[in-house]
Every structure is written in C-alpha cells, then in structure tokens.
C-alpha positions in Angstrom: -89.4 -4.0 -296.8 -90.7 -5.6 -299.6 -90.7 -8.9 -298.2 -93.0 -7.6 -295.4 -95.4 -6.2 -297.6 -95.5 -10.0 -299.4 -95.6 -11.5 -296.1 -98.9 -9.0 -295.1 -100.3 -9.1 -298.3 -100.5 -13.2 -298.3 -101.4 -12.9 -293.9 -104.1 -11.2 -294.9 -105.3 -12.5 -298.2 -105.0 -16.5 -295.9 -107.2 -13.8 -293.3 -110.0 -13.3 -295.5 -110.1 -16.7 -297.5 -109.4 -19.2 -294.3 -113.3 -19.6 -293.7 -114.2 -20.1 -297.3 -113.9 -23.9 -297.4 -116.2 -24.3 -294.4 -118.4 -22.1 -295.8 -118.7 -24.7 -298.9 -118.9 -27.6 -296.6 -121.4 -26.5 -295.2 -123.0 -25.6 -298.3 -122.3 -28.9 -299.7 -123.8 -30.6 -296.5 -126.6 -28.5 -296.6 -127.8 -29.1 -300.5 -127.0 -33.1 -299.7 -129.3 -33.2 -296.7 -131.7 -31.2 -298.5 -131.6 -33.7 -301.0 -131.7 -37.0 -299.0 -134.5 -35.5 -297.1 -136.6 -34.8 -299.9 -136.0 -38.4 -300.9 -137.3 -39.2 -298.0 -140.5 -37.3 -297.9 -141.5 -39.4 -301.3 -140.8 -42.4 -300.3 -143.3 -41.6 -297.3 -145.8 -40.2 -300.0 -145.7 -43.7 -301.8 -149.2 -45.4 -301.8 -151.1 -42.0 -300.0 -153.9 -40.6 -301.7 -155.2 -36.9 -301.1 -156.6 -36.8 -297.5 -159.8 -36.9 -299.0 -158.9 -40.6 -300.7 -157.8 -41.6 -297.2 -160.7 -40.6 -295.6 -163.1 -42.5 -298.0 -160.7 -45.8 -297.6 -161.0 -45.3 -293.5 -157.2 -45.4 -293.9 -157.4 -42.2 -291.1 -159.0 -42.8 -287.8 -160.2 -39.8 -285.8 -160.3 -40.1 -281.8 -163.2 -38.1 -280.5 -162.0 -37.3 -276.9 -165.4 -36.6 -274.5 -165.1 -34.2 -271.8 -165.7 -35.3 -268.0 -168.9 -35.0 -266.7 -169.5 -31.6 -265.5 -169.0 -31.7 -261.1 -171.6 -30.5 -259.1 -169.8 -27.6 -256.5 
C-alpha cells in the first residue's frame, strides 16, 4: 500500500511538473528573441534623424499618385 501511494504521489507530482521545462524554453527563447530583435531595430536607427531631419535632407521621397482622367458615360 504504501508503495502505491509513493508511486502516485511521484505519477502525479512528474504530472504536474512535465511541462515546466518547456515552459522555460520558451521563456528563454522568447526574452533572447526579444533581445536580438531590439538589437536589431538600433542598428536600423543608426544614422536616421527625426522624420522631420529626413525630410529637410530629402532623404524621404513622397510618390504623389494622380487619379485617371474622369470618363465621359
């Protein structure tokens, strides 16, 4: 008897604490992509200005799209 009780006490305790080291994967994966991806967005930042800076420099070119000429029905 008592070696049942051991052997549902650890079924269940293996139960409740199998997904724990996916859940820290996962956490772990997600803090180091957050990370690399944050990196990433700097290094993208490097040598812009504020869109205001970048629009004096000409550095941002607006398309001006016209619309078709209007048909006679």
């Amino acid at each position: 008897m008592k070696a049942d009780l051991e052997y549902e006490t650890l079924f269940h305790l293996v139960r409740y604490l199998a997904p724990v080291p996916y859940l820290v994967a996962l956490l772990l994966i997600t803090i180091w992509s957050y990370y690399f991806l944050q990196e990433d967005d700097d290094k993208k930042e490097e040598g812009k200005g504020s869109l205001e800076e970048r629009k004096q420099a000409g550095t941002i070119h607006q398309t001006v799209v016209s619309s078709p000429p209007p048909s006679s029905i």
